[in-house]
C-alpha positions in Angstrom: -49.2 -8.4 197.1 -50.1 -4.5 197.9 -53.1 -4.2 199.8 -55.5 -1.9 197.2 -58.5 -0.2 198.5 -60.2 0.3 194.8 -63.9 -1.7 196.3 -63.9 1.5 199.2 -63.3 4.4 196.9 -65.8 5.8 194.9 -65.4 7.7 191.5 -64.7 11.6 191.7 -67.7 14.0 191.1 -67.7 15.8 187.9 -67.9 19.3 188.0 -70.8 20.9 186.7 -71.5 24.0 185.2 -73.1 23.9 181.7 -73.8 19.9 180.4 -70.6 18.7 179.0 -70.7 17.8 175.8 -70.6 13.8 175.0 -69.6 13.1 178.4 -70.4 9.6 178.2 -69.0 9.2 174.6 -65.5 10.1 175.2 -63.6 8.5 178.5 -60.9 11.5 177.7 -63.2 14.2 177.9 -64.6 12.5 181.1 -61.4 12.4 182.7 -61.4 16.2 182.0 -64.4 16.8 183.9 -62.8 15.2 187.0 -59.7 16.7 186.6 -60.7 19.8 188.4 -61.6 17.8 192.0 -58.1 15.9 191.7 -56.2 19.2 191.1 -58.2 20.8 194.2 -57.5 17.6 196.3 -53.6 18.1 195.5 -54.1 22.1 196.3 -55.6 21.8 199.7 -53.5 19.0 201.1 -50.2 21.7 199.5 -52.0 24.7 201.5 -52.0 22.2 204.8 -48.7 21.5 204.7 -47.9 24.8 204.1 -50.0 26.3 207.0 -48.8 23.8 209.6 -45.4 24.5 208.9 -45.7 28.0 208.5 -47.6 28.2 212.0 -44.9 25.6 213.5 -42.2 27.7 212.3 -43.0 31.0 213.3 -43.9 29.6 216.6 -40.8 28.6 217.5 -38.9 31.4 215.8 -41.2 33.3 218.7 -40.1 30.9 221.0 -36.5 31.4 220.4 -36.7 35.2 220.0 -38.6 35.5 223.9 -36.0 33.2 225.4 -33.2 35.6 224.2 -34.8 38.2 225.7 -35.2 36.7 229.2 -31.6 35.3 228.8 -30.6 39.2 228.1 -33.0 40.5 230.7 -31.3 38.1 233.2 -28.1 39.4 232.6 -26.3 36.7 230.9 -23.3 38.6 229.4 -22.3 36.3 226.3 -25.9 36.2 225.0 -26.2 40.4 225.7 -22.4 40.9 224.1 -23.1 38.1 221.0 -26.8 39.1 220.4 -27.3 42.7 221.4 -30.6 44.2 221.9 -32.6 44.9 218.8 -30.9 41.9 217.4 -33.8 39.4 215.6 -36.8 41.5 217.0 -40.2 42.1 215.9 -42.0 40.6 213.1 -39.5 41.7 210.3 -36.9 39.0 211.7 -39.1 36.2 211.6 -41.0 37.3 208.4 -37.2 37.3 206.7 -36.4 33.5 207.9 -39.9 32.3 206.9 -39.2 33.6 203.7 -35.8 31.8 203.5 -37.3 28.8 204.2 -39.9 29.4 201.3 -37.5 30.1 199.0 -35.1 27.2 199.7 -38.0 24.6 198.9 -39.1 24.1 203.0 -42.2 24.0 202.3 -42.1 21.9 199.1 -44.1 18.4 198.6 -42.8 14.9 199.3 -40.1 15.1 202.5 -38.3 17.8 201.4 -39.7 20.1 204.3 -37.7 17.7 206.7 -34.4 17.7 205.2 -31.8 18.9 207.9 -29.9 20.7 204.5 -32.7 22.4 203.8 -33.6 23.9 206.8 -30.3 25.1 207.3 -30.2 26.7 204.4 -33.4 28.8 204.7 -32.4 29.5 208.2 -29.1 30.8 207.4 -30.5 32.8 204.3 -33.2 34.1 206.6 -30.8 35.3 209.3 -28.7 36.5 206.8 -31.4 39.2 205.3 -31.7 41.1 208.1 -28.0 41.4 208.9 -27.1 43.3 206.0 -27.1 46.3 208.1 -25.1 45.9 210.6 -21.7 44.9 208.3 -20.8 48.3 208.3 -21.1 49.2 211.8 -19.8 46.3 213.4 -17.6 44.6 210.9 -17.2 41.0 208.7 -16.3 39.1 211.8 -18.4 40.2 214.2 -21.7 40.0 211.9 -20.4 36.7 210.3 -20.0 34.8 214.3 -23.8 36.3 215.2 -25.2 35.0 211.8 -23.5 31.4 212.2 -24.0 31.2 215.9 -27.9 32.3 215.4 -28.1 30.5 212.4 -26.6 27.0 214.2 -29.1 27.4 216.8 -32.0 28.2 215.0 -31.8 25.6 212.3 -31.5 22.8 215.3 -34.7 23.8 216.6 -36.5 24.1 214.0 -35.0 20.9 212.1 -35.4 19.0 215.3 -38.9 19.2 215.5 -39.5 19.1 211.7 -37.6 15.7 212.4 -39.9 15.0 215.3 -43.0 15.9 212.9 -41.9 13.5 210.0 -41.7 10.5 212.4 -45.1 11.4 214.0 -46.7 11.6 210.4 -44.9 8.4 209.2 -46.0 6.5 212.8 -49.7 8.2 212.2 -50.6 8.8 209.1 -53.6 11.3 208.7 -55.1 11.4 205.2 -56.3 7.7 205.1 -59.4 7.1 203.2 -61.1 9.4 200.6 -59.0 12.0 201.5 -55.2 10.1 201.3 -53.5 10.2 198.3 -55.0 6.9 195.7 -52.8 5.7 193.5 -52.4 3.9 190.9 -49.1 1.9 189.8 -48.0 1.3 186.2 -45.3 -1.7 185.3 -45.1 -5.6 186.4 -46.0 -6.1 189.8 -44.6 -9.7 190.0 -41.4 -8.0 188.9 -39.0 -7.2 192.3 -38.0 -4.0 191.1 -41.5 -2.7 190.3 -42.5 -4.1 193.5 -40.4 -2.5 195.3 -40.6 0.8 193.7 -44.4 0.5 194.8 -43.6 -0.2 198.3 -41.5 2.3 198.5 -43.9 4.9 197.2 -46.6 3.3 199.6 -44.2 4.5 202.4 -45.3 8.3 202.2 -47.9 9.5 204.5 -51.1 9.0 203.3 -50.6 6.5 200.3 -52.2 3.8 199.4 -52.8 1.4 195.9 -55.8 1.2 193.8 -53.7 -1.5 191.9 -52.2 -2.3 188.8 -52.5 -1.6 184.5 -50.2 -3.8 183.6 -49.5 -5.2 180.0 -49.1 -9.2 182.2 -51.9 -9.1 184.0 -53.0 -12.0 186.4 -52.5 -9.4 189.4 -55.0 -9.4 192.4 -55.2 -5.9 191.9 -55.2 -5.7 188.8 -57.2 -3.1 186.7 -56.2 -3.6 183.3 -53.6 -2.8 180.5 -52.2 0.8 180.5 -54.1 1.4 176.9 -57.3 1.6 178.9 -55.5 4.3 181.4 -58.5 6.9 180.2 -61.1 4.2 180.8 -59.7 3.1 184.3 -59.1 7.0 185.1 -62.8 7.9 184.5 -63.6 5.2 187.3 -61.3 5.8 190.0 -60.8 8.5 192.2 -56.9 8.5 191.5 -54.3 11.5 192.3 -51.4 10.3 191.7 -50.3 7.9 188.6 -46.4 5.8 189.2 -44.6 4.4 186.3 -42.9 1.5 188.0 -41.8 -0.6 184.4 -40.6 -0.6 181.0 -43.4 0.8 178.3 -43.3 1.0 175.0 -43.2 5.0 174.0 -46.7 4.9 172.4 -47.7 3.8 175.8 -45.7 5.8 177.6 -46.7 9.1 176.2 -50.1 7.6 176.5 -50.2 7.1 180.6 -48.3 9.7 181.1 -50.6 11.8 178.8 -53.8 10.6 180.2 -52.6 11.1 183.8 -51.6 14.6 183.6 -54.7 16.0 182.0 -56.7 14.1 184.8 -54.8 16.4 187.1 -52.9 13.4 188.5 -49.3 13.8 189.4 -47.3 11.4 187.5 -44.0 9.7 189.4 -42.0 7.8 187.0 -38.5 5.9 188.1 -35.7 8.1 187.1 -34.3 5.1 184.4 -37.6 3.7 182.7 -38.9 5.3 179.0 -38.8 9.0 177.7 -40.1 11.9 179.4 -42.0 13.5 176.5 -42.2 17.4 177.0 -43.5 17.3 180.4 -40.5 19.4 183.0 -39.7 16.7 185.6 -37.9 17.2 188.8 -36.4 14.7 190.9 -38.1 13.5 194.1 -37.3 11.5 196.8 -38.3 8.3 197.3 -37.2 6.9 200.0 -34.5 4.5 199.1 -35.5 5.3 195.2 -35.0 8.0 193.3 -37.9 9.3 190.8 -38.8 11.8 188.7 -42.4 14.0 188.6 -43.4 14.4 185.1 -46.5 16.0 185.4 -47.2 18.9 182.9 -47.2 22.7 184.1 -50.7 23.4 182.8 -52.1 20.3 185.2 -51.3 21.8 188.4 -53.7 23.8 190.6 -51.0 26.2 191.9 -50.5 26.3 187.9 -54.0 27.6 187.5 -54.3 29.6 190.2 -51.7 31.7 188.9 -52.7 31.7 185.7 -57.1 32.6 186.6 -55.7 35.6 188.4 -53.3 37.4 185.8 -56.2 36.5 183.1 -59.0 38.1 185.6 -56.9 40.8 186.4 -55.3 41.5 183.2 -58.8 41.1 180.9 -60.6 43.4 183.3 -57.9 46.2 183.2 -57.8 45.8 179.5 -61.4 46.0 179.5 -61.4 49.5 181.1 -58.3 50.9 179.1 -60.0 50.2 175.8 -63.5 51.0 177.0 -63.7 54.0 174.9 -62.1 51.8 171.3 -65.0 49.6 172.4 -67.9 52.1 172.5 -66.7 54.0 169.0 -66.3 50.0 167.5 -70.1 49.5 168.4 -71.5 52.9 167.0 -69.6 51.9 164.0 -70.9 48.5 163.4 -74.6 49.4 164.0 -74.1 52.6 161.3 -72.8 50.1 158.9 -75.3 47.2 158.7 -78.4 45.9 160.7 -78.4 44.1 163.3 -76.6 43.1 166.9 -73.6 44.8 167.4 -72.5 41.6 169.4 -72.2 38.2 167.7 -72.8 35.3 170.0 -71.8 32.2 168.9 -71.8 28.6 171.2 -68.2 27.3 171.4 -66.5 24.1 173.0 -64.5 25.3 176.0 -62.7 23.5 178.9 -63.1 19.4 178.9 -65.8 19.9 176.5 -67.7 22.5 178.1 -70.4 24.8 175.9 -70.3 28.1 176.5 -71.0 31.7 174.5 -68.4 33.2 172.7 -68.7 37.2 172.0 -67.4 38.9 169.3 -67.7 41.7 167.5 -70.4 41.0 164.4 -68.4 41.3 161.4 -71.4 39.7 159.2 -74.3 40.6 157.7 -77.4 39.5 160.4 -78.3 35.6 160.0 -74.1 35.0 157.9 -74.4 32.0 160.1 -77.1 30.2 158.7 -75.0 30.3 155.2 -72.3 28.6 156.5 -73.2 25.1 154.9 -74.5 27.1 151.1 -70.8 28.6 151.3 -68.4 25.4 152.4 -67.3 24.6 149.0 -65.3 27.9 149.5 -63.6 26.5 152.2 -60.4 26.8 151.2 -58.9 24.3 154.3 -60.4 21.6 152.8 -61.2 20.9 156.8 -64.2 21.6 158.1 -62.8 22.4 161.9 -60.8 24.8 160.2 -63.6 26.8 158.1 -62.0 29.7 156.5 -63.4 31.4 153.4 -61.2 34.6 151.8 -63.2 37.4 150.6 -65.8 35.8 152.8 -69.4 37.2 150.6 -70.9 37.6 154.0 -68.2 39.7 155.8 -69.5 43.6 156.3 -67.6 47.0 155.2 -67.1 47.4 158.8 -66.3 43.5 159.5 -63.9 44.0 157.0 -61.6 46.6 159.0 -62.2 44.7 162.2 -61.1 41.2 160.9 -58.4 42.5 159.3 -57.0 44.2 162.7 -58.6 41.5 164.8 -60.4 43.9 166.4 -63.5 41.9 166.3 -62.2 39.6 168.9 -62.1 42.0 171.9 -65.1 41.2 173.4 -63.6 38.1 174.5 -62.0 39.7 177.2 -65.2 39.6 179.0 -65.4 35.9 178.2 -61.4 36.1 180.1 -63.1 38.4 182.9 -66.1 35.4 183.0 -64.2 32.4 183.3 -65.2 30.3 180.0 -62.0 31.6 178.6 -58.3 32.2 179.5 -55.6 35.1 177.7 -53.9 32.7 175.9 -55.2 28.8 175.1 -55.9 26.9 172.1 -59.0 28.4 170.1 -62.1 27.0 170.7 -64.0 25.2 168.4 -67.4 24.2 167.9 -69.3 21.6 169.2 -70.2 20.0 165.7 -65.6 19.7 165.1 -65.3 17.2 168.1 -66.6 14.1 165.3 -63.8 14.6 163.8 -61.7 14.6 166.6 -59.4 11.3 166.7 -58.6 10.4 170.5 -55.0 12.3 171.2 -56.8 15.7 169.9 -58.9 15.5 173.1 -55.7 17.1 174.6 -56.2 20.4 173.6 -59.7 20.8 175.6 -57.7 20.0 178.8 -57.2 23.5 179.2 -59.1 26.9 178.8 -59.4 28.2 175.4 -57.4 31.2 174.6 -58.1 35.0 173.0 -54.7 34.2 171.4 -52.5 31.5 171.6 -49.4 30.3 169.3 -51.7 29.2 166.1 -52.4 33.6 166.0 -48.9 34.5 166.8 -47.8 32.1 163.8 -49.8 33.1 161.2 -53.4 32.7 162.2 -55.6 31.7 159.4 -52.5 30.8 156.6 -51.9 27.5 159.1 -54.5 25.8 157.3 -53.7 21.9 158.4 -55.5 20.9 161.9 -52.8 18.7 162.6 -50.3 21.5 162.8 -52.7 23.7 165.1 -53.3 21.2 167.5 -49.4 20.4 167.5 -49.2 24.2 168.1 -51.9 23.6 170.9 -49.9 20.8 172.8 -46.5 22.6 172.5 -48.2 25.5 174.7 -49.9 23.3 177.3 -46.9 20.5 177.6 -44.5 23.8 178.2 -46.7 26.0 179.5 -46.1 28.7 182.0 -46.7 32.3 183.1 -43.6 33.6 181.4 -44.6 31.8 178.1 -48.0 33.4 178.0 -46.5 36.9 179.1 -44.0 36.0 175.7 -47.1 35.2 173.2 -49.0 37.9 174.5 -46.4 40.3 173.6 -46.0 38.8 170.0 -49.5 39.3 169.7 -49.8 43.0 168.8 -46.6 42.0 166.0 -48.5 39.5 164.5 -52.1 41.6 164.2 -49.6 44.7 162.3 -48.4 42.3 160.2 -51.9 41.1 159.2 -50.7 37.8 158.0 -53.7 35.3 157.2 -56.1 37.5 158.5 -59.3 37.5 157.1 
């Protein structure tokens, strides 16, 4: 049986900001919390890697370049008359085949970064860049024997000790303990194939079991079925999740589900159930192929990308409109008394409270009304309350709902950090009681200023069901290009002032 080390790892720290809400209720919402140091976990160990071979790399490239030179300062006519001087010099050279390397996946996760293919073909595509230049002065054969020869000689070095570094790792391993890789397997594991599929994934640097949810049971190491993935999740320190067996698809899209919103990456054999919306890839395994079918929204790099075009996009937004802004509050506190700001508490990330601005487009105290007026709710829902010709609503409220307008303070929610571009909208606190368990799913990410409900007819989508199937279309498929697209069909669906109100 696989060794496990679940007695020596202790659970992940939750994140704290404001006091989640019904942290202790809710094992999803829990798994939420963590799913922030998991992410980070996965981040730094990428920017190791990354640096390591980057410094390795451009060592060598040094290397290489300074041993040309002496071979050219010593006279050696074949490497003066095939490699000329000002050939590969200077930082430009080595910048170019770094960048080859990048691009052709070098630098990627699992063993990628040691494929002999690989390298080659960065090195020949960074070689290649620079060389551009000299096709017309010294002709196609000429530049083509340079770029092979430089290319041949280059990519042995630098494949040869990525080679040497693999084994090293593999004889070594570093990243034992809390900070190796703790996984958790999913399938039969008195079942050979599972077994081995396991072993094989225990091969990686750094790996080691936390057990078994299996729907047998019986195992040493075994933590329980994979219905109570959210419960085990909210227990264990785990990054990464492996689908070894056969599931059902209920509990298939529930592991797989539950894994990738805890910021686990989730490894599934290329032949076993349904891959749901997540974008896998294929990985190697070792002797076994696999697939990673973690979603796009749970991946630090993912949300890195994604903080910075929100920060910087909210807070250049936030100066273009800066004079809109000013006229919009003289206007409001002309119309009617009170605030021109209307701060309301909102659910945010994994269940996180925070304030939400907005223009006020009600009289002062509109709020306290709220359960008076709920027989005009014309949802029928009450996470959905919409009321048209809302009593409440101002002359100037009016204008501003009507043109969205009153949502622009948000952007400095964006430029904060409680909210993101585009997201799910948040809801309040009071709407998670109605929540059943799979609508959990649409706090694993920031709420959004916009998001696909607005872009598809804001308030005339009155049933919750098809908002949050809105919601969890944008985070299973989400992606840079996907927000740039909805923020784009924003400003169409605001003219058309469809369900706005």
């Amino acid at each position: 049986m696989l060794q496990t080390a679940a007695s020596s790892v202790a659970p992940v720290p939750v994140e704290r900001d404001r006091p989640p809400l019904h942290s202790q209720a809710n094992p999803r919402l829990r798994v939420q919390q963590a799913a922030g140091s998991t992410k980070r976990r996965h981040f730094y160990r990428a920017l190791r890697r990354i640096a390591v071979l980057c410094a390795v790399d451009a060592s060598l490239l040094f290397a290489a370049r300074s041993l040309l030179l002496w071979a050219r300062d010593r006279g050696a006519s074949m490497a003066g008359t095939v490699f000329p001087p000002g050939f590969m010099g200077g930082w430009a050279s080595v910048a170019a085949v770094l960048v080859g390397l990048a691009f052709v996946g070098a630098y990627a996760s699992e063993e990628r970064w040691a494929y002999p293919a690989t390298v080659f073909k960065g090195v020949a595509l960074g070689v290649g860049l620079p060389m551009w230049q000299s096709l017309e002065a010294l002709g196609i054969p000429w530049t083509v024997v340079r770029w092979g020869l430089f290319t041949l000689a280059l990519a042995a070095i630098l494949g040869g000790v990525r080679a040497a570094l693999r084994v090293a790792v593999l004889r070594w391993p570093l990243g034992r303990g809390a900070s190796g890789d703790r996984v958790i397997f999913v399938g039969d594991p008195r079942a050979r194939s599972d077994l081995k599929a396991a072993r094989t994934v225990l091969q990686r640097p750094g790996m080691h079991s936390l057990g078994w949810l299996s729907e047998e049971g019986g195992a040493g190491d075994y933590l329980g079925h994979p219905s109570a993935v959210w419960e085990v999740l909210c227990e264990r320190g785990t990054d990464t999740v492996v689908l070894c067996g056969n599931l059902s698809a209920a509990l298939f899209d529930t592991v797989v589900e539950a894994a990738a919103v805890a910021g686990c990456r989730v490894l599934a054999v290329r032949d076993r159930g349904t891959l749901m919306a997540s974008q896998p890839r294929a990985l190697n395994g070792g002797r076994m192929r696999m697939l990673e079918l973690t979603f796009p929204a749970s991946r630090a790099g993912q949300d890195v990308v994604k903080r910075a075009f929100d920060a910087t996009a909210a807070a250049a937004l936030l100066l273009l409109l800066s004079p809109l802004l000013i006229a919009l509050g003289l206007w409001i506190k002309l119309d009617s008394r009170g605030p021109v700001l209307f701060v309301q508490e909102r659910v945010g990330r994994a269940g996180r409270a925070f304030r939400m601005l907005k223009f006020r487009t009600m009289r002062n105290g509109a709020d306290a009304e709220k359960l008076d007026l709920a027989h005009l709710n014309h949802t029928g829902d009450p996470r959905l309350f919409k009321i048209p010709n809302d009593p409440r609503v101002t002359r100037a409220g009016l204008v501003l709902r009507r043109w969205s307008l009153d949502e622009l303070p948000q952007l400095i929610n964006v430029v904060r950090g409680d909210m993101s571009l585009v997201g799910p909208r948040p809801f309040f606190e009071s709407d998670l009681a109605a929540y059943d368990d799979r609508h959990f799913l649409r706090l694993a990410v920031k709420p959004g200023v916009t998001g696909l409900w607005q872009v598809k007819g804001r308030s005339s989508i009155v049933d919750f069901e098809e908002v949050f199937r809105l919601d969890r279309k944008y985070i299973e498929n989400w992606s840079l290009g996907l927000d740039l697209k909805i923020l784009l069909a924003t400003l169409p669906a605001v003219l058309r002032r469809t369900g706005a109100y």
